[in-house]
N, C-alpha and C positions, 0 to 999 in steps of 0.2 A: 504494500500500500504506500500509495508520495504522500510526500506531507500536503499534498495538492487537494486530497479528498478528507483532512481534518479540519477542513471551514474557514483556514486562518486569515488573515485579509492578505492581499497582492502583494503590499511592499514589504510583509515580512517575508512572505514567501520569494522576494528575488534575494532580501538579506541572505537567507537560507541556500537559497541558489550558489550566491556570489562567496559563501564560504564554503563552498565545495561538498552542501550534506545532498544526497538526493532523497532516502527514505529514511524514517524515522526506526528510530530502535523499537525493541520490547515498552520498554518503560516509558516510552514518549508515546508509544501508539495507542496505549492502554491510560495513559495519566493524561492526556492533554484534552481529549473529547468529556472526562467528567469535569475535570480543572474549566473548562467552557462553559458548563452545562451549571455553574458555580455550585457547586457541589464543596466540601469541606471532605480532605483526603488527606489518608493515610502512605503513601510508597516507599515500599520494600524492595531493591534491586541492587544487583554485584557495581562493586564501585567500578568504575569505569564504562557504565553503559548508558551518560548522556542525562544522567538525573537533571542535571540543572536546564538543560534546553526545556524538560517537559514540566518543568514549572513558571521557564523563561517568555516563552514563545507565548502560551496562553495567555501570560501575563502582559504584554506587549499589545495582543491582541484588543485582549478585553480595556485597557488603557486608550489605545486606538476610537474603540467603539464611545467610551466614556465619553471623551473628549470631542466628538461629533454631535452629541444630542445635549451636554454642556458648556457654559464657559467658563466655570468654576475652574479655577486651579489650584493646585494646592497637592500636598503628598497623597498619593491614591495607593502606594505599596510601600509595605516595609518587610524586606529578610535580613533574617538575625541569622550571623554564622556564627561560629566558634571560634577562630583566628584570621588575622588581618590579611594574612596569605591569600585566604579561601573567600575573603572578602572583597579582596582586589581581581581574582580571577573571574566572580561572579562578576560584578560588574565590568568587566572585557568583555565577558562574553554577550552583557545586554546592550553593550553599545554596538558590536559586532550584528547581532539580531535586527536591531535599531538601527540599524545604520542608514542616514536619509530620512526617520521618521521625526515627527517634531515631539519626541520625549526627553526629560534632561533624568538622569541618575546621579546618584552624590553617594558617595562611600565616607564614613563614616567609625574610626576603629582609633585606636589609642597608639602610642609609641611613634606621633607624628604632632607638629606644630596643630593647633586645632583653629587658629585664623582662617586656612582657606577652608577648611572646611566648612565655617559660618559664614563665611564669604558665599560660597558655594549655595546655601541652603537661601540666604536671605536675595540670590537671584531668581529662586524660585525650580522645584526640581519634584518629578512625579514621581518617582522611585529612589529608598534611600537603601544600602547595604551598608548594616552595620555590626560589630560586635555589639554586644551585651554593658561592657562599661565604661566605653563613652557616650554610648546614644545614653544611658541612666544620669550620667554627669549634664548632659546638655539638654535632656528634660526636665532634670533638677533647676535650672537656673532657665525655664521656661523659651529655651532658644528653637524647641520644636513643637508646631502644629498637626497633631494629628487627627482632628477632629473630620476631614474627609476620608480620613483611612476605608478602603475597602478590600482590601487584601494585605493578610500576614503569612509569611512563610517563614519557615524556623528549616534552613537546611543544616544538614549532620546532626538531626534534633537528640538524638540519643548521646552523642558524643556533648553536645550541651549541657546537658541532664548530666551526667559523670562527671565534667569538670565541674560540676557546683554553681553552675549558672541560674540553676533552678529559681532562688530570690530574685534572679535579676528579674529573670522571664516572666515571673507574675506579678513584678510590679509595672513593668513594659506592655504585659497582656492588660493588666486593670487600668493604663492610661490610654486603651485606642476604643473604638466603639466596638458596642458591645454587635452590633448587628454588621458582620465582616464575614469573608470568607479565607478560610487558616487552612494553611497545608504544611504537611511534615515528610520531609524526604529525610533516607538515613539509607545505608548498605546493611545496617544492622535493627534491631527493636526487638527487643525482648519483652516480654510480657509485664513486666513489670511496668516497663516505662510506658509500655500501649495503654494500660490502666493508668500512668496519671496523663499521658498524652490526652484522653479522651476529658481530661477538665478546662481542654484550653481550645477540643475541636467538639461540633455542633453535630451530630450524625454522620459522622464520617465514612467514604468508601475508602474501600482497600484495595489497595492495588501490590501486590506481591509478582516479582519477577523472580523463579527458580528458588532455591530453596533455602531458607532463615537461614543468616551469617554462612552463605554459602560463598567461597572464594570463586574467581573468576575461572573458567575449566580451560582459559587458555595461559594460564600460570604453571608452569612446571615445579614441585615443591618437592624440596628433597631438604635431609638433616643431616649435619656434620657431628657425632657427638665426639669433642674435643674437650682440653683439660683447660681452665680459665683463663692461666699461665702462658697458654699456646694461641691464643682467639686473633690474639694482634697480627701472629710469624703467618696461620694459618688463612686472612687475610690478603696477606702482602704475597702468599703463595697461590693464591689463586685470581690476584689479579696481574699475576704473569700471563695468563691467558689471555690470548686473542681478543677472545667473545665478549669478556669484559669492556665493554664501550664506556658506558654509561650508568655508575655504580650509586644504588641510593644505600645511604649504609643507615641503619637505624640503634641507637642505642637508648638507655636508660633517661641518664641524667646531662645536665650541662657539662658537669666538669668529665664526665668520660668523654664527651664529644672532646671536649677541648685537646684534651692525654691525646685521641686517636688522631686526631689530624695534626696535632705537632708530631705525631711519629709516623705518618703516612709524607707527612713535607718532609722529613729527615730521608725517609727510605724514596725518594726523585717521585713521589707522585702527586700527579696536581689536582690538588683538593680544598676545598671551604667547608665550610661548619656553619650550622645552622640552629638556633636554638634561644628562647628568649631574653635570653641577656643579650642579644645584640641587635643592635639598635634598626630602626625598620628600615632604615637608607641601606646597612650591611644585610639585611634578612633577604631584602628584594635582589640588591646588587648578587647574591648568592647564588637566588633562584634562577637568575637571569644568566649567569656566568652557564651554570646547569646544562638551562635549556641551550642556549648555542654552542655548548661546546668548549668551550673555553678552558672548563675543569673536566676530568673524568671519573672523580668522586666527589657526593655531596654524606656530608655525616650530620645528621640531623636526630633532633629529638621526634616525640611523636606530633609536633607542631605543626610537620608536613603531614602524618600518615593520613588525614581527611581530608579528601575533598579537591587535593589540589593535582590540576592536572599537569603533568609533564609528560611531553613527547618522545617516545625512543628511550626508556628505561632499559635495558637491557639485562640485568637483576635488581634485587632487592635484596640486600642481605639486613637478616638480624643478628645484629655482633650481639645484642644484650637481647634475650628472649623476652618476648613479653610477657607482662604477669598477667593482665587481661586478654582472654582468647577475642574481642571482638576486635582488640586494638590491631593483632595478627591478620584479621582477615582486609582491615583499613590499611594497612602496612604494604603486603603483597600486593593490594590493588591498583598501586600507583605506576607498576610493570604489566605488562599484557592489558594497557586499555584499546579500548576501539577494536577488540578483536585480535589484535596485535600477537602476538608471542610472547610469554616473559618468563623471568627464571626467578624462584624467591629460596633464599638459600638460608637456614637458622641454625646459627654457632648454640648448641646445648652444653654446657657442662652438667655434671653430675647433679648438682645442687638444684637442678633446674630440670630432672627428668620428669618431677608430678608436674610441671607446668607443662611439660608435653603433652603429657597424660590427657593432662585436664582440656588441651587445645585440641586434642585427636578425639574423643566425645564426644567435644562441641562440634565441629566439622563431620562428624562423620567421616572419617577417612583415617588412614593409619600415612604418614609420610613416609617417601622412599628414604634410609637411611646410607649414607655415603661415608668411605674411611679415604684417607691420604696418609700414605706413607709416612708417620714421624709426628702424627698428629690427631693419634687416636688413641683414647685411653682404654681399648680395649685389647690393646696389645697385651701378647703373652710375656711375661718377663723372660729373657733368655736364662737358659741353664747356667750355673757357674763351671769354669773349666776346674778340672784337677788342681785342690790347692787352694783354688780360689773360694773366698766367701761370699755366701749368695745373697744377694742383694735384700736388703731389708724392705716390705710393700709398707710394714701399719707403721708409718709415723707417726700415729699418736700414740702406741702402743712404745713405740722408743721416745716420744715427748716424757709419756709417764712416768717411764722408766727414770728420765734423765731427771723428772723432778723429786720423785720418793730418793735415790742418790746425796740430793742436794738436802731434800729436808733431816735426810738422818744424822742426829746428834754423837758427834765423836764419842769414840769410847775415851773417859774424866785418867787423868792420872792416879796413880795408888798413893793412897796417903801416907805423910812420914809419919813414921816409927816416933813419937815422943818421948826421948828421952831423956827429961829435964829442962832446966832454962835455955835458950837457945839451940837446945837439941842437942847438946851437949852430953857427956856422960859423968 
């Protein structure tokens, strides 16, 4: 089916043309005719199959249409993302949609000067893409009008909900009208969150593509289980390969990012780091380096794993396993979009096999497991030769050893003999 036969009006539809889409995906063909229909929705789909157009496109539309039978202006959409990354990419993509139409967008997120932004808004703008707290800060101090609002979208809604956004979201939801129409796109929702999702959306349809926190099937997943010691050399050894183009590495915390790309710039590889201590001129300057090429590894927190699109990933590796299995499947998804190919490859140490455990459950699926010569703790000890002593495995068992050693009290000297005043006879 073209996007030709989903209603949309002509000049989005040459938008669509001119950026090279011809037919719509799963998720767009299925979410844009209720999204029309102003229906209040729920979508469920594998990250990279075009979420944001089938929230986008409609929205454009029905703006379109508004603005023909009004002359009211004023903000008519607001989507709330999770990170400013995933807030800047949406709004590319609605001017790209838009492109020629007479709608303005203003984005909206923190860790940037906030003048043009007010600048921005007080020209007048029908769609705003914002994080959670700065649009709270600038409604605080009464710099936003929402009183036209007719559509809220909450994209990566689950991933919001987790970071703790949840106060922000319902005090943002109890300042727009209450008669709107809300949509929640996510790659993941678990039931929990669809139960409080449903306090913020009106009779909601559901729209489900393939099956809950289901990974992308054109992602190839395989496990390295290696010793913690070894994650950096094991790394640096597989980005000897070829195939390696375009490396998204994924870790824990800031300060690991930091460790790994000072020791990936030591070992001639050219790489940035990504993660929110740095500041939004370096976070973009990152992503951008990325996408053209510039670098052939980006080390990032999970700051990128939602939402944000990059072209030609080529793996995904997680150096630092994730402790939440939904974060894994937002992870891997950022390689094999569009149908693409990708490779998502996860460094486990011991310490971290129940979190396998727990991520192969979730998925449904058991991961191919992968060894490398010199970097596998599964290796058998070698025999000792004739003579030689064999290697010690339990070092806690010789830690112990070495502390009971240390606690035990000398044997006291034998006491002298008393034999009179100064021991005299």
């Amino acid at each position: 089916m073209p996007f030709s036969h989903l209603g949309l009006d002509t000049g989005i539809l040459r938008a669509i043309q001119k950026a090279g889409y011809t037919r719509p995906t799963a998720v767009q063909a299925a979410a844009i005719p209720k999204v029309m229909q102003g229906n209040d929705l729920i979508a469920i789909a594998q990250t990279g199959t075009g979420k944001t157009a089938a929230f986008v496109l409609p929205m454009l539309h029905r703006l379109l249409l508004g603005n023909h039978q009004t002359q009211a202006r004023g903000i008519k959409s607001l989507i709330l993302a999770p990170t400013r990354e995933l807030a800047v990419q949406i709004m590319e993509n609605i001017r790209a949609f838009g492109n020629g139409l007479p709608i303005r967008v203003a984005a909206i997120f923190g860790g940037v000067e906030e003048a043009a932004q007010i600048k921005s808004l007080h020209r007048g703008v029908d769609i705003i893409v914002a994080t959670p707290g700065r649009l709270l800060d600038l409604i605080g101090r009464q710099k936003l009008d929402f009183s036209l609002l007719e559509l809220l979208v909450l994209d990566e809604a689950d991933r919001m909900l987790h970071m703790g956004f949840l106060p922000d979201i319902e005090k943002i939801v109890a300042g727009v009208p209450k008669r709107r129409q809300t949509l929640m796109f996510s790659a993941t929702l678990s039931k929990e969150i669809e139960s409080l999702a449903r306090r913020f959306l009106h009779q909601p349809k559901m729209v489900q593509i393939g099956k809950r926190a289901n990974p992308a099937d054109t992602v190839d997943q395989c496990v390295y289980e290696v010793p913690a010691h070894l994650k950096n050399a094991l790394l640096l050894e597989l980005l000897r390969q070829p195939k390696f183009t375009r490396v998204l590495v994924f870790v824990r915390m800031k300060d690991g990012a930091n460790v790994l790309t000072n020791f990936l710039k030591l070992s001639g590889v050219k790489v940035a780091r990504l993660h929110s201590s740095r500041s939004q001129e370096q976070r973009l300057q990152a992503l951008q380096d990325f996408k053209d090429g510039k670098i052939r590894v980006l080390v990032a927190t999970d700051i990128v794993a939602r939402g944000i699109d990059i072209e030609g990933v080529s793996q995904v590796v997680n150096f630092d396993f994730p402790v939440n299995p939904e974060d894994y499947v937002h992870r891997i998804g950022r390689t094999g979009r569009a149908e693409a190919e990708g490779e998502a490859i996860s460094f486990v140490p011991k310490q971290d096999l129940n979190l396998l455990d727990i991520l192969e459950m979730f998925i449904g699926q058991r991961l191919d497991r992968k060894r490398l010569r010199g970097f596998d703790y599964h290796a058998p000890v070698p025999a000792p030769t004739p003579g030689e002593k064999a290697p010690r495995r339990d070092w806690r068992k010789r830690t112990r050893d070495m502390e009971a050693k240390k606690s035990a009290k000398p044997a006291g000297r034998p006491a002298k003999k008393n034999t009179g005043p100064r021991g005299r006879k």
